[in-house]
Jmol script that loads the backbone (N, CA, C; Angstrom):
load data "model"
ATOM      1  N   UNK A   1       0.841  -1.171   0.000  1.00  0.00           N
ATOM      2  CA  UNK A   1       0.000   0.000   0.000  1.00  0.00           C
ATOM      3  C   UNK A   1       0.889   1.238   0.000  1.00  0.00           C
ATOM      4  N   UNK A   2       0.324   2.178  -0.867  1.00  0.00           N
ATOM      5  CA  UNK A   2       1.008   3.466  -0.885  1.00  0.00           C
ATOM      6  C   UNK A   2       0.545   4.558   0.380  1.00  0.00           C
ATOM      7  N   UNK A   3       1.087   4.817   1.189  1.00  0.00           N
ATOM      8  CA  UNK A   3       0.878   5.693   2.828  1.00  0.00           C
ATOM      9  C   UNK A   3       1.800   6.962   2.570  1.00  0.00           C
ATOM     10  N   UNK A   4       0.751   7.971   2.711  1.00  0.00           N
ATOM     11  CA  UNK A   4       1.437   9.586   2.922  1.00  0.00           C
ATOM     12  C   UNK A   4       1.277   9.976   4.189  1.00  0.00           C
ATOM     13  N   UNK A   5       2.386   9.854   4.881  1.00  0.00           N
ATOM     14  CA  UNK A   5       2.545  10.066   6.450  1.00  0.00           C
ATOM     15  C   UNK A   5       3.165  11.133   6.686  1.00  0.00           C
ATOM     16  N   UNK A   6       2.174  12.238   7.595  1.00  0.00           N
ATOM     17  CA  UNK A   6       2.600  13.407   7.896  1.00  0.00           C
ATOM     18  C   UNK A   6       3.313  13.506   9.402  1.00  0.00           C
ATOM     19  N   UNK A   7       4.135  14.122   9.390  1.00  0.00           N
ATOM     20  CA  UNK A   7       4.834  13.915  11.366  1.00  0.00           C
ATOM     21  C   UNK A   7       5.723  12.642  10.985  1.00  0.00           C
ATOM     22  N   UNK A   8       6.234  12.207  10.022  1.00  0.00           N
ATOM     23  CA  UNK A   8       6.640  11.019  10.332  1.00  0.00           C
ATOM     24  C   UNK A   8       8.201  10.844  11.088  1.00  0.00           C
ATOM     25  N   UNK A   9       8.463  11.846  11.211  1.00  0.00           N
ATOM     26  CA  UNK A   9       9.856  11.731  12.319  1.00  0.00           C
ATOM     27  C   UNK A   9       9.302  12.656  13.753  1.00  0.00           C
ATOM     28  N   UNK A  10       7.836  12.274  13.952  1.00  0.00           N
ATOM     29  CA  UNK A  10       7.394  13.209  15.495  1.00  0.00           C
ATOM     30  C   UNK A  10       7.345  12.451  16.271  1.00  0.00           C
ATOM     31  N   UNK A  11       7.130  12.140  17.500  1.00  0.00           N
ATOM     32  CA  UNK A  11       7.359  11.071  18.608  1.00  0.00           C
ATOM     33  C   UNK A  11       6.318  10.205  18.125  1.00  0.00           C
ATOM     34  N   UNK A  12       5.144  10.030  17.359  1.00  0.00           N
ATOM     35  CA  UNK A  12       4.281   9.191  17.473  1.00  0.00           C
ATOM     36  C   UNK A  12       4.401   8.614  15.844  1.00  0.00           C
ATOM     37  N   UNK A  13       4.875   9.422  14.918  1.00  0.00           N
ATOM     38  CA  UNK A  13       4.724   9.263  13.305  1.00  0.00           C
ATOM     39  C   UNK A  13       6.436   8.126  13.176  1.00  0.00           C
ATOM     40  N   UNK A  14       7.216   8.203  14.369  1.00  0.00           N
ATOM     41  CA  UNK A  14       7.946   7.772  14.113  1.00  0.00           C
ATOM     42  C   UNK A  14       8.087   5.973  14.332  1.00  0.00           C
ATOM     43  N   UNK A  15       7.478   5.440  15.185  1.00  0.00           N
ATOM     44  CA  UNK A  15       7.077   4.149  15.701  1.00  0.00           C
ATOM     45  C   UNK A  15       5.988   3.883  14.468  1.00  0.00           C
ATOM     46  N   UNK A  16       5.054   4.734  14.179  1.00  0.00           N
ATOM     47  CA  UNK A  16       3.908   4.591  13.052  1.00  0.00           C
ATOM     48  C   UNK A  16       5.075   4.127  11.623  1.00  0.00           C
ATOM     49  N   UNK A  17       6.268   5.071  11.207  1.00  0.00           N
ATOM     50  CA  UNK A  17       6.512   5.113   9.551  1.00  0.00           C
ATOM     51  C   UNK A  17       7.268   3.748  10.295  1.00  0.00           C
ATOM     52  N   UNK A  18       8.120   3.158  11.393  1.00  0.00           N
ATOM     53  CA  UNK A  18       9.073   1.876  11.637  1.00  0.00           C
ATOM     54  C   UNK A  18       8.161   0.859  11.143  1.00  0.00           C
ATOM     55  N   UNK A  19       7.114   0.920  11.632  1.00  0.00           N
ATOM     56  CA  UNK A  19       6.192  -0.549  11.802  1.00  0.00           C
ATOM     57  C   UNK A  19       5.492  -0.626  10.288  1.00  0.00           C
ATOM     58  N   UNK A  20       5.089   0.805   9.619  1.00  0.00           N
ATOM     59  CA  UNK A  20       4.718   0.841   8.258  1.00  0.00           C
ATOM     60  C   UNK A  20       5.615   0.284   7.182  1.00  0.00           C
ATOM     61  N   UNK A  21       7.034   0.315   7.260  1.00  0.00           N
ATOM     62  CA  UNK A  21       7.952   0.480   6.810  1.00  0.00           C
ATOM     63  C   UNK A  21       8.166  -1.683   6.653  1.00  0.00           C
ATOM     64  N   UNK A  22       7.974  -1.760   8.190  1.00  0.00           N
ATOM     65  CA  UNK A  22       8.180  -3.228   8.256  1.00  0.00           C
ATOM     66  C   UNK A  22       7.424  -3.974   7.736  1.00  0.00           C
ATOM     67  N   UNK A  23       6.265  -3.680   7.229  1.00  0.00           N
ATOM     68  CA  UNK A  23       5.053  -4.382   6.689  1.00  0.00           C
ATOM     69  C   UNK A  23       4.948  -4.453   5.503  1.00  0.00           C
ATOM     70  N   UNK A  24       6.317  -3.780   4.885  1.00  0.00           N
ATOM     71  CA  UNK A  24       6.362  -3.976   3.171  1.00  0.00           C
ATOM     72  C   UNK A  24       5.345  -1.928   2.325  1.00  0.00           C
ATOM     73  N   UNK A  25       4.861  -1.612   3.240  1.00  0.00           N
ATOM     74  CA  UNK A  25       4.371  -0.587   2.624  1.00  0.00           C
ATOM     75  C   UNK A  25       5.438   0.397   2.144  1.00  0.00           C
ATOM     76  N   UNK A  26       4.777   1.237   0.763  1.00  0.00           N
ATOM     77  CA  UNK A  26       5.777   2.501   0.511  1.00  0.00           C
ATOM     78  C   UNK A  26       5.295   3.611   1.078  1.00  0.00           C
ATOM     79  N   UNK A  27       6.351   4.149   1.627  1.00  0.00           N
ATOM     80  CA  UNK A  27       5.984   5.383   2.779  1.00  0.00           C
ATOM     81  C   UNK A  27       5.947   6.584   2.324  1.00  0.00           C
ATOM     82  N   UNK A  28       5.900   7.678   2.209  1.00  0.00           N
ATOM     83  CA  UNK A  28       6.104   9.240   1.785  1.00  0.00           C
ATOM     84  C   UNK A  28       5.998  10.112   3.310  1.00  0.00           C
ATOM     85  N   UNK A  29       6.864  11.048   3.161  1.00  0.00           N
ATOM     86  CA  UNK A  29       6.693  11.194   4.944  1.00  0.00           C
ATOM     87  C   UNK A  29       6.690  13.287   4.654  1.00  0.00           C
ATOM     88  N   UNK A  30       5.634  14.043   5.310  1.00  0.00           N
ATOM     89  CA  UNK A  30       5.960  15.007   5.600  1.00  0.00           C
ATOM     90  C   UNK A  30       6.517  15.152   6.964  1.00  0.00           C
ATOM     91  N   UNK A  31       7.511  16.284   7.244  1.00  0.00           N
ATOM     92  CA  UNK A  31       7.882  16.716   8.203  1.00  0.00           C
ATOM     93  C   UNK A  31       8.226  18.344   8.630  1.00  0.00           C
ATOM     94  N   UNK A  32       8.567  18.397   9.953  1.00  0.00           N
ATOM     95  CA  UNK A  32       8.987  19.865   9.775  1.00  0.00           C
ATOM     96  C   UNK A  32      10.363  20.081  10.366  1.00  0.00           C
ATOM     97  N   UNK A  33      10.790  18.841  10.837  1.00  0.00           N
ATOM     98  CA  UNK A  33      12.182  19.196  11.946  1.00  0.00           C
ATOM     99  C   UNK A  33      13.243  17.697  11.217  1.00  0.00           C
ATOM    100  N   UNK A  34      14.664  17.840  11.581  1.00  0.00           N
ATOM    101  CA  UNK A  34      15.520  16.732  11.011  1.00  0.00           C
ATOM    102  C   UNK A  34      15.383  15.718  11.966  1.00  0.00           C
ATOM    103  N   UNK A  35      15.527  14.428  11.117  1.00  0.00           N
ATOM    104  CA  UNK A  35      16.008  13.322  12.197  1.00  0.00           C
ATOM    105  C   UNK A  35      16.957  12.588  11.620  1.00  0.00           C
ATOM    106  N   UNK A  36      17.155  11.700  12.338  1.00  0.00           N
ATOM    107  CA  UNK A  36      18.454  10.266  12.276  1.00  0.00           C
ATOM    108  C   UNK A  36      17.997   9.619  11.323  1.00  0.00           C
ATOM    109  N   UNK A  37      16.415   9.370  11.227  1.00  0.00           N
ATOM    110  CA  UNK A  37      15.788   8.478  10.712  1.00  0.00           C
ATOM    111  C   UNK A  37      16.037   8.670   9.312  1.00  0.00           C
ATOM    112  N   UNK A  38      15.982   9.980   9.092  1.00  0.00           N
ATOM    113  CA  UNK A  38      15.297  10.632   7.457  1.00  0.00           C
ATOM    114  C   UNK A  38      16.098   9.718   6.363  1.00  0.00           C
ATOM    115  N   UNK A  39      17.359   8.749   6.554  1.00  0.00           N
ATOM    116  CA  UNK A  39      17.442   8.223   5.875  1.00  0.00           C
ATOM    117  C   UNK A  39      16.572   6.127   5.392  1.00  0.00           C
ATOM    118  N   UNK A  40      15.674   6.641   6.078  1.00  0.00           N
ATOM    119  CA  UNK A  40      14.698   5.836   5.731  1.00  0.00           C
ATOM    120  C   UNK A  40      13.423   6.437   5.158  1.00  0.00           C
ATOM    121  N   UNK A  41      13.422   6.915   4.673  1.00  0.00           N
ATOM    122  CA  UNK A  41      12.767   7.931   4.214  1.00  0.00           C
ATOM    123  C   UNK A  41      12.648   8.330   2.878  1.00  0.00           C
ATOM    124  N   UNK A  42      11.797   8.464   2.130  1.00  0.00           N
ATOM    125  CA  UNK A  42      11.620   8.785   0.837  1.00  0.00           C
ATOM    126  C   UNK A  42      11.139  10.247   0.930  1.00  0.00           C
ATOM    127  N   UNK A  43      11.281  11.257   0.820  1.00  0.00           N
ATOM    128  CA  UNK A  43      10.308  12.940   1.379  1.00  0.00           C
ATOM    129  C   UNK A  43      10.377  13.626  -0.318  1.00  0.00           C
ATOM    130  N   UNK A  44       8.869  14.071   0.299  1.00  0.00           N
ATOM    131  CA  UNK A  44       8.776  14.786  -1.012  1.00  0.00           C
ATOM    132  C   UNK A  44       9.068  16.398  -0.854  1.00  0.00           C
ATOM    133  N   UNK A  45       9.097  16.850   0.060  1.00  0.00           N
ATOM    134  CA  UNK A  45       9.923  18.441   0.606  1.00  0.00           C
ATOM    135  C   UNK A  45      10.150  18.714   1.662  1.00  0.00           C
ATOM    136  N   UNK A  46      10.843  19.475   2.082  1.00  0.00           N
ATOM    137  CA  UNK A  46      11.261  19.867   3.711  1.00  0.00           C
ATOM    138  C   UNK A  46      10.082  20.934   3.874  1.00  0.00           C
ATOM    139  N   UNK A  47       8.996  21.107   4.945  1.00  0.00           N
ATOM    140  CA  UNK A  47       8.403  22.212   4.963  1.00  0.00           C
ATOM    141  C   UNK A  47       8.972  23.301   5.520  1.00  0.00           C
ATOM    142  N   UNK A  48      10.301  23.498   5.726  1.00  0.00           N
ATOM    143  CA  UNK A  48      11.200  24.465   6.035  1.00  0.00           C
ATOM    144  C   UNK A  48      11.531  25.023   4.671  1.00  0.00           C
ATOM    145  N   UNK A  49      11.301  24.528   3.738  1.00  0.00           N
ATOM    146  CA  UNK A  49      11.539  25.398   2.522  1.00  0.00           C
ATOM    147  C   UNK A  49      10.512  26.014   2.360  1.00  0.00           C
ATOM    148  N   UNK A  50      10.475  27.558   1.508  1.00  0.00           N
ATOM    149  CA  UNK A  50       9.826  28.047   0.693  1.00  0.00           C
ATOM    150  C   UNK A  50       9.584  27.812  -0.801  1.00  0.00           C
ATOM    151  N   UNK A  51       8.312  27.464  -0.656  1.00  0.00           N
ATOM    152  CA  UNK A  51       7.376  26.767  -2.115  1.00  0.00           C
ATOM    153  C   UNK A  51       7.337  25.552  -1.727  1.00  0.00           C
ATOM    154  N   UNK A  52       7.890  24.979  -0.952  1.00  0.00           N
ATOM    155  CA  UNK A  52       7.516  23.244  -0.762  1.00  0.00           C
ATOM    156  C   UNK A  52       6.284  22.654  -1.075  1.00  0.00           C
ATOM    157  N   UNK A  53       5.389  23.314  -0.687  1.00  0.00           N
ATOM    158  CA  UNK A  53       4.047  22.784  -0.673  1.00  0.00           C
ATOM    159  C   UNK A  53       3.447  22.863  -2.608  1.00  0.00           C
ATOM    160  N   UNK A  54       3.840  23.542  -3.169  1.00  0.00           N
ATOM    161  CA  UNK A  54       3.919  23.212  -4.627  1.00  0.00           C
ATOM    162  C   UNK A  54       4.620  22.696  -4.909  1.00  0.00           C
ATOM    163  N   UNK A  55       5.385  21.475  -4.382  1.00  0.00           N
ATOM    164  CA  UNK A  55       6.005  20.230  -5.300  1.00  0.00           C
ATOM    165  C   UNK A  55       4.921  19.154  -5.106  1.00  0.00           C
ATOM    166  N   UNK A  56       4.007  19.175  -4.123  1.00  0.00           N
ATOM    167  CA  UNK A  56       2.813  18.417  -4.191  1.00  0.00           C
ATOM    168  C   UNK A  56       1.906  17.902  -5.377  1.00  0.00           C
ATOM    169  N   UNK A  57       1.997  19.194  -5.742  1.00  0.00           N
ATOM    170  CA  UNK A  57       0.918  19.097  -6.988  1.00  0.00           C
ATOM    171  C   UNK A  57       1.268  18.496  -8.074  1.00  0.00           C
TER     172      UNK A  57
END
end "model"
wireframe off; spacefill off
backbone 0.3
color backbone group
């Protein structure tokens, strides 16, 4: 299954994208802060950039 997970490096999105991740699903993860993790991670923009939210479309 294809899953667009928002928060996915936040205390709760992060146990959510591990266990998603383990189940064979493809993940897409918004966020707003860095983690360790992000290299598990596929992201479609940092929302720390400006215009990010138009690579969505």
């Amino acid at each position: 299954m294809k899953v667009l997970l928002t928060g996915g490096t936040g205390f709760l999105g992060e146990y959510l994208l591990a266990e998603l991740l383990e189940r064979g699903h493809s993940v897409w993860s918004l966020y707003r802060s860095e983690s360790r993790k992000l290299d598990t991670l596929r992201f479609l923009s940092s929302l720390n950039l400006p215009r990010s939210a138009e690579s969505l479309r």
